[in-house]
Each structure stands twice: as structure tokens, then as C-alpha cells.
NUMITOR-462318 format. One line per 10 residues: number of its first residue (from 0); their letters; for each residue x, y, z of C-alpha. Coordinates in nm, 3 decimals. Each point is the difference from the previous one (the first is absolute). Example, Ala and Ser with C-alpha at 12.3 -4.5 7.8 and 13.67 -1.06 7.14 Angstrom:
# residues 2
0> as> 1.230,-0.450,0.780  0.137,0.344,-0.066 .
***
This chain:
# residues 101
0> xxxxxxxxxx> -1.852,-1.253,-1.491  0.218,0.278,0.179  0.328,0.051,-0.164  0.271,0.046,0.208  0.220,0.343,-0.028  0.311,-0.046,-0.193  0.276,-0.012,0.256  0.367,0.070,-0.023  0.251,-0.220,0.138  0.290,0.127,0.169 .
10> xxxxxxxxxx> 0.379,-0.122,-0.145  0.034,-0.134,0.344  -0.345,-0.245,-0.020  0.131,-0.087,-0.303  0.297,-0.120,0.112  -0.077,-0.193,0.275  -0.296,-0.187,-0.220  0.264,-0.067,-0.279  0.211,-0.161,0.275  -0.267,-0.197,0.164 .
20> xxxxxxxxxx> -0.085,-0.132,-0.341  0.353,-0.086,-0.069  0.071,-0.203,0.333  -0.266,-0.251,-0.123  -0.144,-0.067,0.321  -0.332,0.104,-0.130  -0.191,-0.017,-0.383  -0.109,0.307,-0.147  -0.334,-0.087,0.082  0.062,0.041,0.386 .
30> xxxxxxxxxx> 0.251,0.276,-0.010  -0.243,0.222,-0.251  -0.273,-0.106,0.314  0.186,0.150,0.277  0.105,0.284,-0.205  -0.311,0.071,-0.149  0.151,0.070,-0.349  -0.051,-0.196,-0.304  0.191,-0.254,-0.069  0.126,0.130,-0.340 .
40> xxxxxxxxxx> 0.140,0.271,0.177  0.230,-0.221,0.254  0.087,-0.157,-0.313  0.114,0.313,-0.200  0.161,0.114,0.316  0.206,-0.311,0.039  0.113,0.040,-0.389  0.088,0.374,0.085  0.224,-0.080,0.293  0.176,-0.302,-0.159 .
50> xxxxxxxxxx> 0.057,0.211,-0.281  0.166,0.279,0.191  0.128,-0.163,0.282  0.413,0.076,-0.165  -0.077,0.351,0.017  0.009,0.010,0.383  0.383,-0.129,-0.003  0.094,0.200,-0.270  0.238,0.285,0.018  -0.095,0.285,-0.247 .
60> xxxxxxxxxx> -0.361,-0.044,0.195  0.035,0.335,0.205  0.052,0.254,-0.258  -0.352,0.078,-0.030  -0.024,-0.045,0.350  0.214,0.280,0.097  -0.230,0.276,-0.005  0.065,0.353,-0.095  0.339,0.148,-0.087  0.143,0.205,0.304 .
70> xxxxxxxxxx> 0.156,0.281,-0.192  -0.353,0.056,-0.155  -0.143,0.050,0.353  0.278,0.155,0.167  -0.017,0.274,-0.318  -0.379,0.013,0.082  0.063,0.052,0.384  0.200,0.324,-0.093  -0.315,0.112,-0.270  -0.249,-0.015,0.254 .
80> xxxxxxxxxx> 0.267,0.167,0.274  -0.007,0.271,-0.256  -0.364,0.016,-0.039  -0.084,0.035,0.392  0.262,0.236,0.035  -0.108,0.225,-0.247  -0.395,-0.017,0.074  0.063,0.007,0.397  0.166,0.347,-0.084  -0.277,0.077,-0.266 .
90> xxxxxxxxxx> -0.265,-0.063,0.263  0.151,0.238,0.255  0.013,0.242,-0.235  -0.388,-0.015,-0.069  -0.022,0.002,0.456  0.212,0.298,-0.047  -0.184,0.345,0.014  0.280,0.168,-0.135  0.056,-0.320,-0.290  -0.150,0.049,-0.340 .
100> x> -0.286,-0.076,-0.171 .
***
């Protein structure tokens, strides 16, 4: 018996099989079937969305969302300004017959 790779399902797939099992138009049998998942998984999936289903209305939800700070990247911007500017004239330098070594 050949045993199948272990796979990993994208938030997406997940989704959509936790809403197909919630609309009831087909068991877990038939759904895990089409999927080809195991049924235990549509179940735990179903749990997991009915569980955090709120979250998507609620309002302090984008805070992690929000990604990084933009004084942290405009300050970083200006480092790395620096950094060319200083090894673009450092590199001439080393071009330069006359530069030292």
C-alpha cells in the first residue's frame, strides 16, 4: 500500500469546503469524495470557520493586518540612501588611478 504525500491545503480550499459542508446540500461523505480530503478534516474545518466567523465583521480585526510602520521604512529608505551614496563614491575612488589604496 502506497501512502499518499502529505498535502497542504490552501486557506482558500478550506474555505470553500467548510462552506459546501455548511450549505447541507451534500453529507460529509460526498463532499470529503469530491474533495478528496478526509472527512474529519471537512469536519474540523467547519468547527474552525463557525468558530471564527465574528472575527470577519469585527472592527479591531486590521491591526495586525496593517503591515509595517511607515516611519520605520521611510527612516530605512534614507539608511540605505546613505549607504549607496557613500559606497558609489567609495567605488570610484578604487576606479580612480589617482584614489587611494
Amino acid at each position: 500500500m502506497t501512502k499518499r504525500p502529505r498535502r497542504n491545503h490552501s486557506p482558500a480550499f478550506k474555505a470553500k469546503v467548510a462552506l459546501d459542508a455548511l450549505k447541507g446540500e451534500q453529507t460529509i461523505v460526498e463532499l470529503s469524495q469530491r474533495y478528496q480530503v478526509h472527512p474529519n478534516l471537512i469536519t474540523e474545518w467547519k468547527k474552525q470557520l463557525l468558530e471564527h466567523a465574528a472575527d470577519v465583521f469585527s472592527k479591531d480585526r486590521g491591526t495586525n493586518d496593517q503591515g509595517p510602520d511607515i516611519k520605520d521604512l521611510h527612516a530605512k529608505i534614507g539608511r540605505l540612501a546613505m549607504e549607496n551614496d557613500f559606497l558609489s563614491g567609495a567605488l570610484g575612488r578604487i576606479g580612480d588611478p589617482s584614489g587611494k589604496k
